[in-house]
C-alpha positions as CSV (number, residue, x, y, z in Angstrom):
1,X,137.0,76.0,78.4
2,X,137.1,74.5,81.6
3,X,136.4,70.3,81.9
4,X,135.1,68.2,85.1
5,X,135.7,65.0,85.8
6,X,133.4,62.1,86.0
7,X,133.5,58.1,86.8
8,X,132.0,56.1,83.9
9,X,130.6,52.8,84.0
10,X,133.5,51.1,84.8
11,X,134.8,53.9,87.4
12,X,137.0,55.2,85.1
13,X,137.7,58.7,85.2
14,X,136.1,61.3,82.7
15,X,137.2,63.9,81.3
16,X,133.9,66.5,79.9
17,X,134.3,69.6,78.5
18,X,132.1,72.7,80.5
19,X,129.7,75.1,77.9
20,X,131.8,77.9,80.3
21,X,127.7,78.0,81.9
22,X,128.0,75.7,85.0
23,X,124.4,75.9,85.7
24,X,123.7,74.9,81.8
25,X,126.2,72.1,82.5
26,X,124.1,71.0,85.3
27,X,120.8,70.9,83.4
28,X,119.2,73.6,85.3
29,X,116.4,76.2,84.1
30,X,117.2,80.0,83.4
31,X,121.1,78.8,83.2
32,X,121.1,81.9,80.9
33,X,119.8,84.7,82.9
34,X,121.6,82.9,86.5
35,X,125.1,83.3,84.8
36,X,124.1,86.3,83.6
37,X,123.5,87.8,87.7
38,X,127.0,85.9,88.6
39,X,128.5,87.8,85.8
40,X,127.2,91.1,87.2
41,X,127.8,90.1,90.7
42,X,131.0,89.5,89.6
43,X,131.7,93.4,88.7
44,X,130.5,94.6,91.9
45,X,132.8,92.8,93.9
46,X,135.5,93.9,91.9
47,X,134.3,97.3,91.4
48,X,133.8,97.4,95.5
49,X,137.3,96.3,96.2
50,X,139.0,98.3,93.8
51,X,137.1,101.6,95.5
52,X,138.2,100.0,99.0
53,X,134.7,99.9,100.4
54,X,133.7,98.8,103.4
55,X,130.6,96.7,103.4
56,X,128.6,99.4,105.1
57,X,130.0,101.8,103.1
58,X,129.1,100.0,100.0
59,X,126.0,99.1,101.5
60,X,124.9,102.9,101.6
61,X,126.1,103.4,98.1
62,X,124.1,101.0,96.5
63,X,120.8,101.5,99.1
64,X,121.2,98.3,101.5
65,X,122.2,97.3,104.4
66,X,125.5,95.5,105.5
67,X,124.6,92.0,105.4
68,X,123.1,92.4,102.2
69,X,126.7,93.6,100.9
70,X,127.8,90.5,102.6
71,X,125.9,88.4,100.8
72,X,126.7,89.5,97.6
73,X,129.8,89.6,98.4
74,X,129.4,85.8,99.0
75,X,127.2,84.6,96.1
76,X,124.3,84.5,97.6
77,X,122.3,86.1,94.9
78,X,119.2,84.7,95.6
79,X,116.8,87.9,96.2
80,X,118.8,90.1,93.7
81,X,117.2,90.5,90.5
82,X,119.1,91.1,87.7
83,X,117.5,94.8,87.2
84,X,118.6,95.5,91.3
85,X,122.0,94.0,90.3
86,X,122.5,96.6,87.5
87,X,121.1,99.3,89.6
88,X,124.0,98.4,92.1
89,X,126.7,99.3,89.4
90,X,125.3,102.6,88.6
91,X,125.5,103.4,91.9
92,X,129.0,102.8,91.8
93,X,129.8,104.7,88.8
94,X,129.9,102.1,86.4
95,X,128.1,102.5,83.0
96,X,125.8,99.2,81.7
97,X,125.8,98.7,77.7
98,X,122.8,96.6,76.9
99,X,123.2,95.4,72.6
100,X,119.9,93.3,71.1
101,X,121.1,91.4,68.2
102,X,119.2,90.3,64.5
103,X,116.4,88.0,65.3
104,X,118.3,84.4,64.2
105,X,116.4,80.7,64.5
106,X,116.6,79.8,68.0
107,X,116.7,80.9,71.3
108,X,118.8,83.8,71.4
109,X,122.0,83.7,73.9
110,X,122.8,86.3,77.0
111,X,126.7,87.6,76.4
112,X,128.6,89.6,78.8
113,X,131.2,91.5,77.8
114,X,133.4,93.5,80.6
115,X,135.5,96.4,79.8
116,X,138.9,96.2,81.8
């Protein structure tokens, strides 16, 4: 678990603990489902430099062009469902597992789990 630091009243330093969801830590909607693309983004870039891919290479692989590689490869997921983002690792051979839990009380949770 990560922590951040933040000034108190006094502008003393603060030490909080992070959920491991920054986007939940900052209070914003769909924290969930926006981990959940940086989690799949994630896997493409690794899965990209690991197969030594040019971006235009990977760009054909996966159906777009260059600078839409680029951005991916920079975070910039707006655009990118999560659905296109999955799509994206088949095209590069890797195999998605989705699991549904028992209903439970509550909103249920998004997990990622990534084989090695």
């Amino acid at each position: 678990m990560s922590a951040a630091l933040k000034r108190g009243r006094d502008n003393e330093l603060k030490v909080l603990a992070s959920s491991g969801n920054v986007f939940a830590d900052l209070g914003l909607p769909h924290s969930e489902e926006d981990m959940l693309k940086v989690e799949i983004a994630q896997a493409i870039v690794v899965t990209l430099r690991r197969k030594g891919l040019t971006q235009a290479a990977a760009g054909h692989i996966i159906g777009v062009d260059q600078a839409k590689v680029s951005a991916l490869l920079r975070g910039r997921l707006r655009g990118f469902s999560i659905e296109r983002l999955v799509g994206f690792l088949r095209a590069l051979g890797r195999d998605v597992d989705v699991k549904i839990s028992k209903e439970h009380a509550g909103q249920g949770k998004i997990r990622v789990q990534r084989a090695a």
